[in-house]
VEXVOGU-881891 format. One record per residue (C-alpha): residue number from 1; residue in three letters; x, y, z. Coordinates in nm, 4 decimals. Layout:
+-----+------+----------+----------+----------+
| pos | code |        x |        y |        z |
+-----+------+----------+----------+----------+
| NUM |  ALA |        X |        Y |        Z |
...
+-----+------+----------+----------+----------+
This chain:
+-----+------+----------+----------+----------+
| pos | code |        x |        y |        z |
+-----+------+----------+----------+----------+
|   1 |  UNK |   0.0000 |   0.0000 |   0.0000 |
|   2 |  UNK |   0.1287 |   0.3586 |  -0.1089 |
|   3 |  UNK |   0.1360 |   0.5256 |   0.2289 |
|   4 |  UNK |   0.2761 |   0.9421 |   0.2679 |
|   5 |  UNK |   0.3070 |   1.0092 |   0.6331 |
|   6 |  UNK |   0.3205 |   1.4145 |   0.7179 |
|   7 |  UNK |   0.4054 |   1.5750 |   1.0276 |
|   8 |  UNK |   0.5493 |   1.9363 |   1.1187 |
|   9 |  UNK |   0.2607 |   2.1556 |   1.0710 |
|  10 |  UNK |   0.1886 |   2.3933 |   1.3342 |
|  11 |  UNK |   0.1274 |   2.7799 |   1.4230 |
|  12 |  UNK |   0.3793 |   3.0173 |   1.3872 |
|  13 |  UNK |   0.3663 |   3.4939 |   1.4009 |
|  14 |  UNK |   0.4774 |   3.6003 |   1.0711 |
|  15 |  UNK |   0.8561 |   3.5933 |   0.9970 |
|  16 |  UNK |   0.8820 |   3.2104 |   1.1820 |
|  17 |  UNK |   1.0082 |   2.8753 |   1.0474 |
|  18 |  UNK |   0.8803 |   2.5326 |   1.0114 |
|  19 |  UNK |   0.9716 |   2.2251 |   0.8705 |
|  20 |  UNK |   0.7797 |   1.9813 |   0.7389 |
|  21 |  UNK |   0.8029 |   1.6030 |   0.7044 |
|  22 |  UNK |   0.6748 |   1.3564 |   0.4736 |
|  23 |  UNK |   0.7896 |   0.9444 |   0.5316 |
|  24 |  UNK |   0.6829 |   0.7659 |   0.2210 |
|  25 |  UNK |   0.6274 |   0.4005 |   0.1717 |
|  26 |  UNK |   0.5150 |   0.1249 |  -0.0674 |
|  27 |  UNK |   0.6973 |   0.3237 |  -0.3432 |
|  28 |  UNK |   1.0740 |   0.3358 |  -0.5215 |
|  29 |  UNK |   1.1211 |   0.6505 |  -0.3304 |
|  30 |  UNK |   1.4828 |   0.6732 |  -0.4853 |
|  31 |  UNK |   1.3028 |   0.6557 |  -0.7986 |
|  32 |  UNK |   1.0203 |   0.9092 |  -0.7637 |
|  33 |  UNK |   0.9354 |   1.2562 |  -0.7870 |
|  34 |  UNK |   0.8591 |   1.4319 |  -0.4940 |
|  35 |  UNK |   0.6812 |   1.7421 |  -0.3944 |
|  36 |  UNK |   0.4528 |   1.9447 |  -0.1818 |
|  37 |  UNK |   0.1129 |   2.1107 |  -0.2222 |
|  38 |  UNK |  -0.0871 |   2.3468 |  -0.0256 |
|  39 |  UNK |  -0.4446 |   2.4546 |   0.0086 |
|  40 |  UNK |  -0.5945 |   2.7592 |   0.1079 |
|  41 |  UNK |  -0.9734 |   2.8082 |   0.2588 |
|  42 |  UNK |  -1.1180 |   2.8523 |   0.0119 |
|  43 |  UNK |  -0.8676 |   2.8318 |  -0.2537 |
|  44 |  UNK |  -0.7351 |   2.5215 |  -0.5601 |
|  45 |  UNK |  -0.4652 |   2.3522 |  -0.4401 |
|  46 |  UNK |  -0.1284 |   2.4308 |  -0.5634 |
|  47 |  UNK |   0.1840 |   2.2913 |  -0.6584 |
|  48 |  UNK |   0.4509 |   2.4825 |  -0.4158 |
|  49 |  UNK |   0.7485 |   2.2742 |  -0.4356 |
|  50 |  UNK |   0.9204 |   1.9641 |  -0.6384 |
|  51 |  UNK |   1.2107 |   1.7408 |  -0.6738 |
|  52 |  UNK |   1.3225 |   1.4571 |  -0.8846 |
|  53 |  UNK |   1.5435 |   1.1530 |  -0.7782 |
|  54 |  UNK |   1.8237 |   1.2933 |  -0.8834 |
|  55 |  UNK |   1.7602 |   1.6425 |  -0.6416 |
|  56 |  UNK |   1.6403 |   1.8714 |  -0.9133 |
|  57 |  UNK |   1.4472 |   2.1032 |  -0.7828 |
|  58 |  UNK |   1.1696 |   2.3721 |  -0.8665 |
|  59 |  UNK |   0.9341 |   2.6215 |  -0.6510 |
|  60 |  UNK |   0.6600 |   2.8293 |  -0.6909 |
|  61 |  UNK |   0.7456 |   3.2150 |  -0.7256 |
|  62 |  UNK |   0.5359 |   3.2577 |  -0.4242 |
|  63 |  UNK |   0.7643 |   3.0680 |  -0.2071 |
|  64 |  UNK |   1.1065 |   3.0919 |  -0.3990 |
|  65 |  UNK |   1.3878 |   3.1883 |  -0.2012 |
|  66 |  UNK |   1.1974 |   3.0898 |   0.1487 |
|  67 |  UNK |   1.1194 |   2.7137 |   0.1000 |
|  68 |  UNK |   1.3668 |   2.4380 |   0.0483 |
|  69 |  UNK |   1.2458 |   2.0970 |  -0.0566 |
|  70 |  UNK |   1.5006 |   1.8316 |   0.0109 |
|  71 |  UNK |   1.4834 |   1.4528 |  -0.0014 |
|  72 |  UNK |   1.6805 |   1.1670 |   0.2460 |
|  73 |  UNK |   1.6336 |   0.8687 |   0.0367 |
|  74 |  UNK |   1.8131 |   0.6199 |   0.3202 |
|  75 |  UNK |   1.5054 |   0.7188 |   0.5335 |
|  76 |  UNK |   1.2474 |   0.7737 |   0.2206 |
|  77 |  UNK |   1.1209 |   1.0969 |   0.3461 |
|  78 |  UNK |   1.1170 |   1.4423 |   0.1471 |
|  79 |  UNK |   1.1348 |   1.7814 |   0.3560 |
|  80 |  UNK |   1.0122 |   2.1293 |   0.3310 |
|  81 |  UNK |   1.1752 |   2.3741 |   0.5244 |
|  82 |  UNK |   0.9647 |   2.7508 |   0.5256 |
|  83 |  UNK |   1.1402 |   3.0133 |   0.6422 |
|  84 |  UNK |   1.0163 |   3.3971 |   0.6415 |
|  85 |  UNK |   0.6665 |   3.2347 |   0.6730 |
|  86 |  UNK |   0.3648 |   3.5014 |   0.5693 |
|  87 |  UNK |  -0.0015 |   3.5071 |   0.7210 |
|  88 |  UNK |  -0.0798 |   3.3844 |   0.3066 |
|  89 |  UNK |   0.1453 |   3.0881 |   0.3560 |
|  90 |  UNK |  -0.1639 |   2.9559 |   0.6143 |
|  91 |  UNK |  -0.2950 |   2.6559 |   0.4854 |
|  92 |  UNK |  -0.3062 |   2.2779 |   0.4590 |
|  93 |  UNK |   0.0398 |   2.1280 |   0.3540 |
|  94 |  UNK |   0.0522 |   1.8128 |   0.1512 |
|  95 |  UNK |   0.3089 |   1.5511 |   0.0353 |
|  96 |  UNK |   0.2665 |   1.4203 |  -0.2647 |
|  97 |  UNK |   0.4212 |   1.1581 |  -0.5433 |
|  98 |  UNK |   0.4602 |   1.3591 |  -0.8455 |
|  99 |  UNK |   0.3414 |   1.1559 |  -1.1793 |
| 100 |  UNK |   0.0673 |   1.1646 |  -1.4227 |
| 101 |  UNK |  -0.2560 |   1.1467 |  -1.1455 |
| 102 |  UNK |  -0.0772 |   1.2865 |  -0.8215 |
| 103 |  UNK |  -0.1353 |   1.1009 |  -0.4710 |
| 104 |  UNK |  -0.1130 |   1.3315 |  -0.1718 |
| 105 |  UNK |  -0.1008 |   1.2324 |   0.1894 |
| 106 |  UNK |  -0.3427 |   1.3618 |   0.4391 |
| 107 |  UNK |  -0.2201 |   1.6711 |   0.5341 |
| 108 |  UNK |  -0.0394 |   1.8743 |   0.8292 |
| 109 |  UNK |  -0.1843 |   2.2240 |   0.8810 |
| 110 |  UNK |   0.0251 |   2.5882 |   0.8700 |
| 111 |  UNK |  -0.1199 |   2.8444 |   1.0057 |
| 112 |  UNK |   0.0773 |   3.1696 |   1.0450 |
| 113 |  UNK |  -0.0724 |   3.4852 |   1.2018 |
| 114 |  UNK |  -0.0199 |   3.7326 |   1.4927 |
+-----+------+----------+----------+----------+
């Protein structure tokens, strides 16, 4: 069974950090795109952050320059590490195995405010 397990989520004023953490199993995970999504109340959910097996990487202009997406493939888990976090980065975070139909895990809330 394909099985993305997300944790790190949280509450944070505007400026903080968090990082968030996505185990993966029932998958190559050396051999698969990674990436994170978020969602908005409210709002589509959108592709913030990627990266391929080989550590390629690509953000959304929202977020470039404050995210990092990074992969440990001995512990199949991908990371995203938000920095300078805005009250519009507030929503729910989601791992997800990048190919043609995307699967997402069940999501770790951000919620960044005052």
């Amino acid at each position: 069974q394909v099985q993305l397990v997300e944790s790190g989520g949280g509450s944070v004023q505007p400026g903080g950090s968090l990082r968030l953490s996505c185990a993966a199993s029932g998958i190559n995970f050396g051999a698969t795109t990674m990436g994170w999504y978020r969602q908005a109340p409210g709002k589509q959910r959108d592709l913030v952050a990627t990266i391929t097996s080989g550590s390629g990487t690509n953000y959304a202009d929202s977020v470039k320059g404050r995210f990092t997406i990074s992969r440990d493939n001995a512990k199949n888990t991908v990371y995203l590490q938000m920095n300078s976090l805005k009250p519009e980065d507030t929503a729910v975070y989601y791992c997800a195995i990048i190919r043609f139909l995307p699967v997402w895990g069940q999501g770790t809330l951000v919620t960044v405010s005052q």
